[in-house]
LUMZAPA-694970 format. One line per 4 residues: number of its first residue (from 0); their letters; for each residue x, y, z of N, C-alpha, C, O, CB. Coordinates in steps of 0.001 Angstrom, whole numbers. Glycine has a CB too. Layout:
# LUMZAPA-694970
NUM) a) X:Y:Z:X:Y:Z:X:Y:Z:X:Y:Z:X:Y:Z ~ ...
# end
This chain:
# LUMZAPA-694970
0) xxxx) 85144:148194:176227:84789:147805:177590:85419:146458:177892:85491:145517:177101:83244:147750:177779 ~ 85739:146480:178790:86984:145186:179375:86421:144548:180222:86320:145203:181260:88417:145602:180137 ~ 85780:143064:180313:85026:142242:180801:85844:141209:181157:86533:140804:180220:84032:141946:180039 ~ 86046:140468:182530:86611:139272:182870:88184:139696:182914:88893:138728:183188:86197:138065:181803
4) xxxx) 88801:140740:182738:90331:140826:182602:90328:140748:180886:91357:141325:180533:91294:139386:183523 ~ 89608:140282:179731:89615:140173:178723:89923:141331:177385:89021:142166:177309:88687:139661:178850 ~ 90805:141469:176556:90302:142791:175783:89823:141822:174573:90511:140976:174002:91643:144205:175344 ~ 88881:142056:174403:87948:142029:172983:88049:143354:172527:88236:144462:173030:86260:141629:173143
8) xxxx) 87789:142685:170956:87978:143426:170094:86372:144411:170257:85351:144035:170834:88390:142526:168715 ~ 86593:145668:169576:85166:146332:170124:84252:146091:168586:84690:146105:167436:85368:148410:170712 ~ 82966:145893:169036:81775:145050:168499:80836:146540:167657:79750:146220:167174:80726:144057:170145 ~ 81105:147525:167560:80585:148908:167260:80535:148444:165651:80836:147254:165553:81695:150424:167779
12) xxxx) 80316:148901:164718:80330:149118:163460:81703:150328:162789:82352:150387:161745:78794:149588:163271 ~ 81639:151096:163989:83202:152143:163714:84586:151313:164067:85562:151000:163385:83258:153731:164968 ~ 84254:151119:165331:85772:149843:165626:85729:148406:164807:86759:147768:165026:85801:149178:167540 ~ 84926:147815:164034:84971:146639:163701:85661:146468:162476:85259:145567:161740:83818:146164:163704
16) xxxx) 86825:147306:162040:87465:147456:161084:88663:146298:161171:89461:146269:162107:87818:148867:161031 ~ 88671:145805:160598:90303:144806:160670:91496:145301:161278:92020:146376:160985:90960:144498:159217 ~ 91922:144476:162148:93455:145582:162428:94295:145106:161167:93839:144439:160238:94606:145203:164236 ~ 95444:145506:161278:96620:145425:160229:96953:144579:160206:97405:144356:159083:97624:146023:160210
20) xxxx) 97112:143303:161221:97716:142155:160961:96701:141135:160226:97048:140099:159659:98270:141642:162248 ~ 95299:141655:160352:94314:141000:159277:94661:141242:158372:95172:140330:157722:93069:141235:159163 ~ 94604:142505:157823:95192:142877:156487:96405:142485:155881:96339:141949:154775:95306:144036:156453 ~ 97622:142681:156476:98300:141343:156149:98489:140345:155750:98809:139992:154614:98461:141001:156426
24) xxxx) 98264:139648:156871:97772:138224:156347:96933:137992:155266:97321:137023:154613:97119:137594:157263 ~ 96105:138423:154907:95196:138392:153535:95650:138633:152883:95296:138185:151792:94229:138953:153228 ~ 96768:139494:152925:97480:140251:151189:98163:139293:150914:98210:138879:149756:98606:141774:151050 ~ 99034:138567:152181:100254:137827:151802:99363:136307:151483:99976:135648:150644:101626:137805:153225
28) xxxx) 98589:135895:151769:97459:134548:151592:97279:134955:149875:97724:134020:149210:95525:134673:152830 ~ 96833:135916:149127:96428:136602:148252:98154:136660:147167:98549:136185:146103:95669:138097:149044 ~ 98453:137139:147764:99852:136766:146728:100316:135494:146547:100925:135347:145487:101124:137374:147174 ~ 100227:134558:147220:100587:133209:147647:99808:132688:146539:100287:132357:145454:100213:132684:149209
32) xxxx) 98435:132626:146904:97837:131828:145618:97920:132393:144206:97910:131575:143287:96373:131623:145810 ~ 98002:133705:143916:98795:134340:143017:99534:133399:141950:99449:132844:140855:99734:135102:143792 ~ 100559:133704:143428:102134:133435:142680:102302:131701:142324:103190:131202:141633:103639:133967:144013 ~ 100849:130771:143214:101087:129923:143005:99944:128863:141602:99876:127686:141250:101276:129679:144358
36) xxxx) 99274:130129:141233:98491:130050:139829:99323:130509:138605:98832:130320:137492:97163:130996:139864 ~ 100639:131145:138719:101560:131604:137667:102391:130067:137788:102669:129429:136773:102544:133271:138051 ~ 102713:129618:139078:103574:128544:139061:103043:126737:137844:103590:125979:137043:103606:128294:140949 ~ 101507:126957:138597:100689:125857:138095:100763:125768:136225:101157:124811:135557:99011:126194:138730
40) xxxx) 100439:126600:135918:100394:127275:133982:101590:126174:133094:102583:125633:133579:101313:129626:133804 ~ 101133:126104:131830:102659:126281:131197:102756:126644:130200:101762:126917:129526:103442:125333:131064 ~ 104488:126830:129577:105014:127858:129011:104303:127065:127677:103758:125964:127602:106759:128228:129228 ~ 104621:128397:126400:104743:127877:125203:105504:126365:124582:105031:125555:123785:105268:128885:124735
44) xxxx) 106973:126357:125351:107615:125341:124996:107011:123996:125439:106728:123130:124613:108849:125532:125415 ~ 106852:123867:126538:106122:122657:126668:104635:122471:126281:104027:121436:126552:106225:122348:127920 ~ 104117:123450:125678:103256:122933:124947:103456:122391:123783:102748:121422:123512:102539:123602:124829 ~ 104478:122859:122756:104688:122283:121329:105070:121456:121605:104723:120602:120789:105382:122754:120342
48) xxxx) 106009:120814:122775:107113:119813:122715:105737:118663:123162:105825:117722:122374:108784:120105:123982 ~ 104721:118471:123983:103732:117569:123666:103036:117646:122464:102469:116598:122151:102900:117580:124545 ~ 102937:118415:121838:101791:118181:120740:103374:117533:119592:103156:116666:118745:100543:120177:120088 ~ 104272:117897:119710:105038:116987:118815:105289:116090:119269:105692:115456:118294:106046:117288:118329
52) xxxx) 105414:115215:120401:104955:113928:121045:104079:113620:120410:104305:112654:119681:104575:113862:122328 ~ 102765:114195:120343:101196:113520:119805:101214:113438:118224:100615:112547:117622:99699:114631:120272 ~ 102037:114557:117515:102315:114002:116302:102822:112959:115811:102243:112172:115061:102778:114530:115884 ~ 104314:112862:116336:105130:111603:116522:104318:110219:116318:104278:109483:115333:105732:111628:117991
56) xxxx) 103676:110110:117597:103530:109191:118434:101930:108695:116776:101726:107732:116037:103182:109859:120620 ~ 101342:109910:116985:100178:109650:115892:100604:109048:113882:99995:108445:112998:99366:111464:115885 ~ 102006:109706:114050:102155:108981:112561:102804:107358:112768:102822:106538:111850:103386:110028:111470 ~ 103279:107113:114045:103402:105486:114219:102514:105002:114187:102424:103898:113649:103872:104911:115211
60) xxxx) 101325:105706:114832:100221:104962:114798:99659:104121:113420:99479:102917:113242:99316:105868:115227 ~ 99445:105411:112447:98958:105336:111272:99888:104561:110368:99347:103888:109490:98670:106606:110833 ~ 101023:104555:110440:102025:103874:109514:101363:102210:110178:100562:101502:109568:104113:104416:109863 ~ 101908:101931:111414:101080:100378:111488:100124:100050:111991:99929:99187:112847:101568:99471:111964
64) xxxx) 98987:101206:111130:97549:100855:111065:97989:100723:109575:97879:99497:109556:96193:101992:111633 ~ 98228:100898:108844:98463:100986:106912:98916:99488:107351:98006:98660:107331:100016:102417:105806 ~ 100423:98950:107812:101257:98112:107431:100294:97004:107885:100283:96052:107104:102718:98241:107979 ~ 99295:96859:109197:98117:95965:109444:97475:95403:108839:97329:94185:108742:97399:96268:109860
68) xxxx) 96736:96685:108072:95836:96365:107078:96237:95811:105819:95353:95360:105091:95194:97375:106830 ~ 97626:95771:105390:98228:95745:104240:98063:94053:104194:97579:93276:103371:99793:96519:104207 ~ 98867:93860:105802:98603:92402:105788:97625:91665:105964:97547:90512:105539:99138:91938:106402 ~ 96780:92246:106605:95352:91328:106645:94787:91152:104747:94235:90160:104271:93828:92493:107850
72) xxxx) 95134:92377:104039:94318:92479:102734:95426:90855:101818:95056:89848:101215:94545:94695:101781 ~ 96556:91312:102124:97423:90069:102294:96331:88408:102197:95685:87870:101298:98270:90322:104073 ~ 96548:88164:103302:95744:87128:103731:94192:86591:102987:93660:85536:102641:95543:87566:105064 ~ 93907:87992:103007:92251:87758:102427:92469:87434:101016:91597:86846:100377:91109:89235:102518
76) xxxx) 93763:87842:100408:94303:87958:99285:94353:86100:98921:93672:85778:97947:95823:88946:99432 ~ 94750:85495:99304:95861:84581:99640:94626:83760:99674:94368:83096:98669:97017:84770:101002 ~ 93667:83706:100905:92884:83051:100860:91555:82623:99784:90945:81567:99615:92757:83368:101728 ~ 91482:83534:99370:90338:83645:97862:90931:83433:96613:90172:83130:95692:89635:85177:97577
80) xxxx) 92494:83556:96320:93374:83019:95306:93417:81393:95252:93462:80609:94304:94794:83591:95579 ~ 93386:81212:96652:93483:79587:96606:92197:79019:96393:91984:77950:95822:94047:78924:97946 ~ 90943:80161:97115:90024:78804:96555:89618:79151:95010:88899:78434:94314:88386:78541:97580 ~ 90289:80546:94552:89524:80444:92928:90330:79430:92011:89807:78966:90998:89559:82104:92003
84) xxxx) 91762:79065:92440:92304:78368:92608:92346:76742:91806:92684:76286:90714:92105:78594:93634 ~ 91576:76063:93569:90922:74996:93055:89986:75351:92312:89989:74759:91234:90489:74202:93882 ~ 88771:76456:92524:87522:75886:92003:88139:75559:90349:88092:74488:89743:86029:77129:92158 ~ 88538:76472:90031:89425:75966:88375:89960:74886:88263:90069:74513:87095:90648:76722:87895
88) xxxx) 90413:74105:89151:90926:72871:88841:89956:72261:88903:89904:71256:88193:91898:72343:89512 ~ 89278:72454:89400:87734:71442:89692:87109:71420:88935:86549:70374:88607:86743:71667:90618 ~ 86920:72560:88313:85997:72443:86317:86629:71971:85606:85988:71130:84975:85631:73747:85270 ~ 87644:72037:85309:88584:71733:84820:87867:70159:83784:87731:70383:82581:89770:71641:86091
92) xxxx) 87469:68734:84279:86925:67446:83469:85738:68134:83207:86068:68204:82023:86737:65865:84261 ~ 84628:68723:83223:84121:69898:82953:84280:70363:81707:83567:69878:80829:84527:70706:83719 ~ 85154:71301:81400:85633:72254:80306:86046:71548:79483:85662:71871:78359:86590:73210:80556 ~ 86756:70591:79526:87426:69070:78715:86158:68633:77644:85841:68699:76456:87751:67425:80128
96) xxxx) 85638:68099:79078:84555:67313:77834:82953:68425:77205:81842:68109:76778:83712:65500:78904 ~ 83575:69627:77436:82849:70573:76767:83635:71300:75621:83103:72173:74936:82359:71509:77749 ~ 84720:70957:75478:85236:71552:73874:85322:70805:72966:85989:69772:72914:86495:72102:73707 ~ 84540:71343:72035:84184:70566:70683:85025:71091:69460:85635:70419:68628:82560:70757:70306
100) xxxx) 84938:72109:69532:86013:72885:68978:86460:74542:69085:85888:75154:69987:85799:72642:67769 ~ 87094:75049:68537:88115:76815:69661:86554:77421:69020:86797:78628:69024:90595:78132:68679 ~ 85744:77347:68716:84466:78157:69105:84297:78314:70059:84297:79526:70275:83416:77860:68846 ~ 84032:77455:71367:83720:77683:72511:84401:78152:72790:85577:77865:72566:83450:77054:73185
104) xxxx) 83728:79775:73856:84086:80609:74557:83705:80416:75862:82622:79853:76028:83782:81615:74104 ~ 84544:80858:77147:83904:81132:78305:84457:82052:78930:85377:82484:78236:83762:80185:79057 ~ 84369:82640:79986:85086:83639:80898:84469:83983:82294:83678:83172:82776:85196:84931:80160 ~ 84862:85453:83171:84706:84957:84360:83015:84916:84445:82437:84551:85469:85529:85862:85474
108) xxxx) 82253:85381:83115:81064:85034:83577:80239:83749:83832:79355:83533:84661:80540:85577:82977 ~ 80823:82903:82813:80601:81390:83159:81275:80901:84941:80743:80060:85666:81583:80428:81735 ~ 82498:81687:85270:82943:80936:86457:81214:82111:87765:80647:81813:88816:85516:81408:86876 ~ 81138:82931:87122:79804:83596:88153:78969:83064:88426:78528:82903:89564:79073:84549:87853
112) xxxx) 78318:82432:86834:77115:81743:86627:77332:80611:87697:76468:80474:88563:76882:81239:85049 ~ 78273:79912:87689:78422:78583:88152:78417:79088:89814:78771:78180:90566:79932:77702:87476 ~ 78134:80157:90377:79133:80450:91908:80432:79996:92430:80523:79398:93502:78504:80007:92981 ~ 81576:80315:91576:82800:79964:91627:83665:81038:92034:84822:80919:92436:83143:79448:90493
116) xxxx) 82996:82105:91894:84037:83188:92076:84075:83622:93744:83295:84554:93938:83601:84576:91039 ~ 84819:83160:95052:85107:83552:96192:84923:84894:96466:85285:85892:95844:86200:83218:96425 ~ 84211:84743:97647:84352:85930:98593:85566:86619:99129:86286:86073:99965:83786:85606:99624 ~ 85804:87837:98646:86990:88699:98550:87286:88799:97582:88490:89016:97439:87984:88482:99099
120) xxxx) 86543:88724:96480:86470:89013:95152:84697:89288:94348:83606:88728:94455:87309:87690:94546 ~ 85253:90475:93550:83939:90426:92947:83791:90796:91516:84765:91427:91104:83102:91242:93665 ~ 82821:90579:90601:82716:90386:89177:81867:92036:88569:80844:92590:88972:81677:88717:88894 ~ 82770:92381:87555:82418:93683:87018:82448:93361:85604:83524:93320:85009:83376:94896:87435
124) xxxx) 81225:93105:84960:81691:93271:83205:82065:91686:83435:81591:91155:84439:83352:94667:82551 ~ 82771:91017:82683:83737:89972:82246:85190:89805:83336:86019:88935:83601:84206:90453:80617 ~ 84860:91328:83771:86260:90989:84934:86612:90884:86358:86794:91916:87004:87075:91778:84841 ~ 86695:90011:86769:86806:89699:88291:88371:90227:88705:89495:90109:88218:86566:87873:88613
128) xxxx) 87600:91064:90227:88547:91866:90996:88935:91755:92423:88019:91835:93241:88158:92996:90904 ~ 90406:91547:92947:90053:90684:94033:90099:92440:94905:89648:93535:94568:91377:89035:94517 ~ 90942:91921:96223:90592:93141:97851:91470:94436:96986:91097:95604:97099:91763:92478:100131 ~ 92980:93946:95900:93480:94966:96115:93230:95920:94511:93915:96765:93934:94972:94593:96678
132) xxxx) 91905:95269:94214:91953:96120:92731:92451:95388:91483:92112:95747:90355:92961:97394:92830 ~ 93292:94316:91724:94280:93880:90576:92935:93150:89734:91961:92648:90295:95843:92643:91141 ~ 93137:93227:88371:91841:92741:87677:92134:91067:87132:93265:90627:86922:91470:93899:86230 ~ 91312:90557:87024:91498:88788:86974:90634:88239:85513:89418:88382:85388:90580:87897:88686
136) xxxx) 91288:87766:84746:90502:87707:83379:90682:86086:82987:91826:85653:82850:91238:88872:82066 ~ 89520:85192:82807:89513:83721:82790:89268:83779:81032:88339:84350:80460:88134:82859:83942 ~ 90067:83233:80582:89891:82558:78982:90735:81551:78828:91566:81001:79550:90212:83522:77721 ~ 90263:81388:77476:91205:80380:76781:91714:80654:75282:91168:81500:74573:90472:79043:76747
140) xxxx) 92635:79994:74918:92653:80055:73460:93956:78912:72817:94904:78384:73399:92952:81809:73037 ~ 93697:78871:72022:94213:77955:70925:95746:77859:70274:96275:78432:69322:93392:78271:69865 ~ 96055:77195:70916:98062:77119:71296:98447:76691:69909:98374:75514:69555:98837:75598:72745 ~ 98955:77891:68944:99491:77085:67551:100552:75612:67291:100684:74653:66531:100297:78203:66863
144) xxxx) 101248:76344:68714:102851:75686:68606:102443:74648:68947:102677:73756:68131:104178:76166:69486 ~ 101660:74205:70248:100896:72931:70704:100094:72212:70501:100026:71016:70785:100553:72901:71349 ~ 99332:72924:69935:97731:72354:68946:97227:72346:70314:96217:71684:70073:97555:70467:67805 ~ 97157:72572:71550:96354:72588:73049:95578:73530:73024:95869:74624:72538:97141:72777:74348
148) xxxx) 94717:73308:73429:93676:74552:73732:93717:75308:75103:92710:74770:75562:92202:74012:73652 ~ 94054:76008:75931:94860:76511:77397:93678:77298:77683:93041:78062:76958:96544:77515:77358 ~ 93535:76990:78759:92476:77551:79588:93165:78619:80500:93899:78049:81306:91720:76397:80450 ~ 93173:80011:80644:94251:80586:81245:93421:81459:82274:92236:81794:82254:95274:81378:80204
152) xxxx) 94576:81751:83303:93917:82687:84274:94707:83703:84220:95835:83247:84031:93719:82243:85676 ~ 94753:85173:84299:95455:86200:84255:94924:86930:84937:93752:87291:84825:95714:86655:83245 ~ 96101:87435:86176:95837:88617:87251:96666:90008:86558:97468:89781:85652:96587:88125:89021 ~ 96516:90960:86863:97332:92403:86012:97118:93241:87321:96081:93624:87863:96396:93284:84243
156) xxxx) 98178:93367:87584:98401:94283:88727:98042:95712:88583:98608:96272:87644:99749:94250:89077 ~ 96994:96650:89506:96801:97521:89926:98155:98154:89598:99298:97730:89770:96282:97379:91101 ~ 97397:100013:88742:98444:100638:88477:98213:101604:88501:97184:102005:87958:99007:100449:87640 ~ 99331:102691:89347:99060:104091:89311:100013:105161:88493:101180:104790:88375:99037:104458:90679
160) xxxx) 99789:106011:88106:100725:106912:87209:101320:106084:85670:102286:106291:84936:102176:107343:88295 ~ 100488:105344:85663:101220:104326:84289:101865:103633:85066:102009:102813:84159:102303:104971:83003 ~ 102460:103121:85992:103459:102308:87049:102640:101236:87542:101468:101488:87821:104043:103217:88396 ~ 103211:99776:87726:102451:99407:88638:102434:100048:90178:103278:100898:90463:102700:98176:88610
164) xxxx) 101310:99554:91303:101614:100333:92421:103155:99668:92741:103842:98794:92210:100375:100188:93699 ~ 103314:100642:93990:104645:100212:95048:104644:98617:95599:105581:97892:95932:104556:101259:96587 ~ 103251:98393:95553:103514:96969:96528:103109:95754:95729:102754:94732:96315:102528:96925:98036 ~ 103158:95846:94100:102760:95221:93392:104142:93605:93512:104009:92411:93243:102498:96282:92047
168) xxxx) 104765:94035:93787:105764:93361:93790:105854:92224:95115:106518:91194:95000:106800:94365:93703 ~ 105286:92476:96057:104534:92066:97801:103297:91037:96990:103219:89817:97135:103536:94004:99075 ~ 102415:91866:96147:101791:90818:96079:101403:89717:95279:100528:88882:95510:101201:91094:96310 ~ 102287:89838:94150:102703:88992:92844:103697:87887:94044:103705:86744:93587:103835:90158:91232
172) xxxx) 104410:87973:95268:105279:87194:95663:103960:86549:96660:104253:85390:96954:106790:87908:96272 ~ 102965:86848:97102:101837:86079:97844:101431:85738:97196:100971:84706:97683:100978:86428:98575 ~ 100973:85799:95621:100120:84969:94818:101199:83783:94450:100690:82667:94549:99430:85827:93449 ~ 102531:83784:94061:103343:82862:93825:103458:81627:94963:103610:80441:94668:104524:83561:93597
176) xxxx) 103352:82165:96331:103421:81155:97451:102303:80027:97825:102339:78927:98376:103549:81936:98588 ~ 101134:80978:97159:99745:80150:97265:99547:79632:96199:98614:78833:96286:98516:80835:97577 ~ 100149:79716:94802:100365:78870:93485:101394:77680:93928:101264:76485:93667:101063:79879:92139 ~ 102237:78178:94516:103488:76677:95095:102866:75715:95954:103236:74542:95892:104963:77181:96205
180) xxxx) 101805:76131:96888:101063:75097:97518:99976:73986:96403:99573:72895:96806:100149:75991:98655 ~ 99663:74512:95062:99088:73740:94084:99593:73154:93205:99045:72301:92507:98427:74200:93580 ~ 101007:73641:93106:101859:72719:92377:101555:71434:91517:101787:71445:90308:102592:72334:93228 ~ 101066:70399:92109:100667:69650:91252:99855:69676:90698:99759:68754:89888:100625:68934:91426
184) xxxx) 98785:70654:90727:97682:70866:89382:97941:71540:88686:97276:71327:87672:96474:71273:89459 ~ 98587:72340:88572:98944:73409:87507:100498:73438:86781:101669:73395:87159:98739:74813:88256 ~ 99910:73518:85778:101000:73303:84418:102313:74147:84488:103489:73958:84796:100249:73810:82907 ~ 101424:75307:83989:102595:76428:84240:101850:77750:84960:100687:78134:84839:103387:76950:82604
188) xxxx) 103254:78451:85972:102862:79404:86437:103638:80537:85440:104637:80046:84914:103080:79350:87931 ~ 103424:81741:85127:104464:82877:84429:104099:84586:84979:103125:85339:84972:104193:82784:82457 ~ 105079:84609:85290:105058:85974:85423:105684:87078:84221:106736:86843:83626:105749:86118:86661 ~ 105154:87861:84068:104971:88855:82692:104848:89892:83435:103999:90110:84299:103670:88682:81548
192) xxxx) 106439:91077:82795:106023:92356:82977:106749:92746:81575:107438:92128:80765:106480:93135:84475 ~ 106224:94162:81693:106824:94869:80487:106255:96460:80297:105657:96971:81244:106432:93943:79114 ~ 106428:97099:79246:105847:98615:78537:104687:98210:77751:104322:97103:77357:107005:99481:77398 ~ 104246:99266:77633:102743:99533:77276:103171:99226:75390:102254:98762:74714:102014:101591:77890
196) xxxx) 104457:99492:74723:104796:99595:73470:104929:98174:73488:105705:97877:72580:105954:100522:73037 ~ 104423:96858:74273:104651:95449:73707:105548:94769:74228:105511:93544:74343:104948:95382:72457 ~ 106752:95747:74720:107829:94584:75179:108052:94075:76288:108124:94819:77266:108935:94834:75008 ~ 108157:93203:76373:107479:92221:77747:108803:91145:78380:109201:90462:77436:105880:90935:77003
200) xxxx) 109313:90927:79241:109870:89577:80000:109028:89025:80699:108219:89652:81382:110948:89708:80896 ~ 109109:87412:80613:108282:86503:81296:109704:85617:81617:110757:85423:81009:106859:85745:80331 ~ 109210:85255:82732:109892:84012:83802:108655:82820:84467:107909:82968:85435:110686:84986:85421 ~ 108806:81557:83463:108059:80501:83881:108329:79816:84959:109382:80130:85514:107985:79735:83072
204) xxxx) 107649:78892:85481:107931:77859:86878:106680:77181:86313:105605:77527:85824:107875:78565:88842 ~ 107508:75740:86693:106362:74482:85861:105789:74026:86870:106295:74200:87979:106982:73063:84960 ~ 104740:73418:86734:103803:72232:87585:104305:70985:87635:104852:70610:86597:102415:71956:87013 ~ 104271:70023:88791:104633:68676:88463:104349:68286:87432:105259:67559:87034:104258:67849:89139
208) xxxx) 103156:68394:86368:103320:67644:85497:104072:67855:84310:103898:67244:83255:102379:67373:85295 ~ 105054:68888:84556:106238:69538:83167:107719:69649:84247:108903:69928:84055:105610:71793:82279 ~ 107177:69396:85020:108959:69969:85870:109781:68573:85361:110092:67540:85954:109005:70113:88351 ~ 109951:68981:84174:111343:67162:83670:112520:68421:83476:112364:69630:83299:110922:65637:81220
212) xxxx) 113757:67581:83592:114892:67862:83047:115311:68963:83714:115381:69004:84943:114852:68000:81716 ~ 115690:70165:82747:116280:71233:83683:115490:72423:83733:116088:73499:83715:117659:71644:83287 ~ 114491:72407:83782:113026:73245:83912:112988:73721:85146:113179:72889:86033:111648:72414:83705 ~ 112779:74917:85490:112605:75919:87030:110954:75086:87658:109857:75277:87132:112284:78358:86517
216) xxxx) 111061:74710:88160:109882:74143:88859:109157:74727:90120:109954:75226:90914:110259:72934:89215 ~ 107412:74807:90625:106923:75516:90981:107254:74682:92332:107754:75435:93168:105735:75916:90351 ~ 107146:73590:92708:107277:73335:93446:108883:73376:94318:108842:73413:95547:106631:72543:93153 ~ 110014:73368:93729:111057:73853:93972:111353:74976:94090:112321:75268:94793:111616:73552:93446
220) xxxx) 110615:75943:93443:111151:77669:93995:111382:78145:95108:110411:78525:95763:110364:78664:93791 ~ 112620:78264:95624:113248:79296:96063:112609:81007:96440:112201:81860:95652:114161:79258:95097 ~ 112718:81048:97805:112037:83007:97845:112797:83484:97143:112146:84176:96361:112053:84122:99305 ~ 114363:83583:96805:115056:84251:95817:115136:83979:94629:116099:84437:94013:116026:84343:96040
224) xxxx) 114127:83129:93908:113524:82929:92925:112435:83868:92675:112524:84789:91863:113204:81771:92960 ~ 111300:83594:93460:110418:84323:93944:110556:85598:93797:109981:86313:92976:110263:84085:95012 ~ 111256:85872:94526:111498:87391:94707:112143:88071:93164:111485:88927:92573:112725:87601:96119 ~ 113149:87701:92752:113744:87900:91332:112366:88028:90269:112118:89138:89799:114844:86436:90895
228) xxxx) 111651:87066:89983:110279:86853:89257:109582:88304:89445:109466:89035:88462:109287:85503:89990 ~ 109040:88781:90937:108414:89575:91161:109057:91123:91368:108424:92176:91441:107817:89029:92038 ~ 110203:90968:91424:111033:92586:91665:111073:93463:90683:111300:94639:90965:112531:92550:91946 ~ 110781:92918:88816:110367:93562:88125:108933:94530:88287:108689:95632:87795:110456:92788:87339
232) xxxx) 108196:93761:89072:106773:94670:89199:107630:96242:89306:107853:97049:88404:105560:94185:90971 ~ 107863:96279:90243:108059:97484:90320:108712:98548:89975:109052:99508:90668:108106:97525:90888 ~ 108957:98227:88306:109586:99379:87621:108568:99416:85954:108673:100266:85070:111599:98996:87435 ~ 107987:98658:85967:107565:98140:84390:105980:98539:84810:105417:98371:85892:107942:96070:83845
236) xxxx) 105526:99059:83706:104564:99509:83129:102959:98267:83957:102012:98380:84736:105087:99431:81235 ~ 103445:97497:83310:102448:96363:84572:103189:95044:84445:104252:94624:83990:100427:95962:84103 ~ 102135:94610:85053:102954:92956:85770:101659:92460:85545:100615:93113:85535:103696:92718:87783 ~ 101871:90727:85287:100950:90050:85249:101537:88742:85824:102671:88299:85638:100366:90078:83983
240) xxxx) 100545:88219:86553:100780:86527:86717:99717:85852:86043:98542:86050:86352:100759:85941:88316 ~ 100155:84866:84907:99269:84008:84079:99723:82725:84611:100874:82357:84845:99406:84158:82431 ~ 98259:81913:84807:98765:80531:85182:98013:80007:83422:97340:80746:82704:97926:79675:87106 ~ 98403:78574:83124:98123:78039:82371:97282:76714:82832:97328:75893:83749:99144:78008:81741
244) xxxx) 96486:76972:81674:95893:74955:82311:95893:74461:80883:95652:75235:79957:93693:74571:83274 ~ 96204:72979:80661:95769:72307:79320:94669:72181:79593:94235:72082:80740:96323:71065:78809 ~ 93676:72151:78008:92554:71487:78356:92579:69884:78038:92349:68894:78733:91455:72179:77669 ~ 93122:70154:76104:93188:68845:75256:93441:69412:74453:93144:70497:73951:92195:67889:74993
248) xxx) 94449:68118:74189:94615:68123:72621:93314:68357:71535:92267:67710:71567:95201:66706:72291 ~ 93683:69568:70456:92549:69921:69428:92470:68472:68469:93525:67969:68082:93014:71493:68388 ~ 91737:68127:68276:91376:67162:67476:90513:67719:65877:90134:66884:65056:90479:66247:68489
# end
């Protein structure tokens, strides 16, 4: 029925069917978002090629999160070497006028007893261990050639497979740098590596109070000193850095 000049669409329930250009339009609206939900997606390839981005990107991460930490353990290293350090030089008139004769014993349990042994280090048995494992053993004993009685400190580098580790060599050259800052208290520094069957090289560096003549001196070393001293770590069975202290002449 045609009202006003108007054709409307007819309002019946039989005529109220869509014409064709409804239908249409809906199919083609309907393919559209379709075709444009296949477009949105993605392929296989760009998925691996990010997740090997995230691999990538994740083992940099972790390599200098290791090389971070390596150096901070570094530092903490460095810092608790120096004060176990002094505190040894500091007992030192101490230990003197306590040897009566090579009977007396002490070790790191006397340096415990006393609270000498620094934080970033801690005491197991007789043996003190600093951040990276390397074990630390305080004695003395009775110098034939000298008639001195030597109060000694000995670090032994952490070892895996019978080897010392890989970075034993990194940190025998940080304990040497923080021994060169003490220089004048300490006698001798030595580094010792070798095989488990006994045979051993050592390379000394003296303290001001022995650096005469043509003696390698601690306070003069050279990093390519340094470095030479410590580059054995890493082929030899273990490594040690022994410092020496006099106490006195045995009487």
């Amino acid at each position: 029925m045609r009202e006003n000049g108007r054709n409307d669409r007819p309002t019946n329930t039989v005529d109220a069917q869509p014409c064709l250009s409804d239908v249409y339009k809906n199919s083609t609206r309907a393919k559209r978002r379709q075709a444009d939900a296949v477009l949105s997606g993605r392929s296989m390839v760009e998925m691996l090629g990010v997740l090997a981005i995230i691999g990538v990107l994740s083992v940099g991460a972790i390599a200098g999160y290791s090389k971070a930490m390596f150096k901070y353990k570094l530092n903490k290293q460095a810092e608790s070497f120096n004060m176990l350090l002094n505190n040894a030089i500091q007992i030192k008139p101490q230990l003197e006028r306590a040897f009566t004769s090579t009977s007396i014993r002490f070790g790191a349990d006397l340096f415990d007893k006393l609270n000498l042994i620094p934080d970033g280090m801690r005491v197991e048995g007789s043996t003190i261990y600093d951040v990276f494992h390397n074990s630390i053993g305080i004695s003395y004993y009775y110098n034939n050639q000298t008639g001195n009685i030597d109060y000694v400190l000995h670090w032994t580098m952490d070892r895996a497979n019978n080897k010392t580790t890989q970075r034993a060599s990194e940190i025998c050259r940080n304990m040497i740098l923080v021994a060169k800052e003490n220089a004048a208290n300490l006698p001798v520094l030595s580094v010792r590596t070798g095989q488990t069957d006994g045979t051993y090289d050592a390379t000394a560096l003296n303290g001001d109070e022995r650096c005469t003549n043509n003696r390698n001196c601690l306070r003069n070393a050279t990093l390519q000193q340094i470095n030479d001293m410590c580059s054995a770590c890493e082929s030899e069975t273990y490594c040690q850095l022994i410092i020496y202290f006099m106490i006195k002449k045995y009487q």
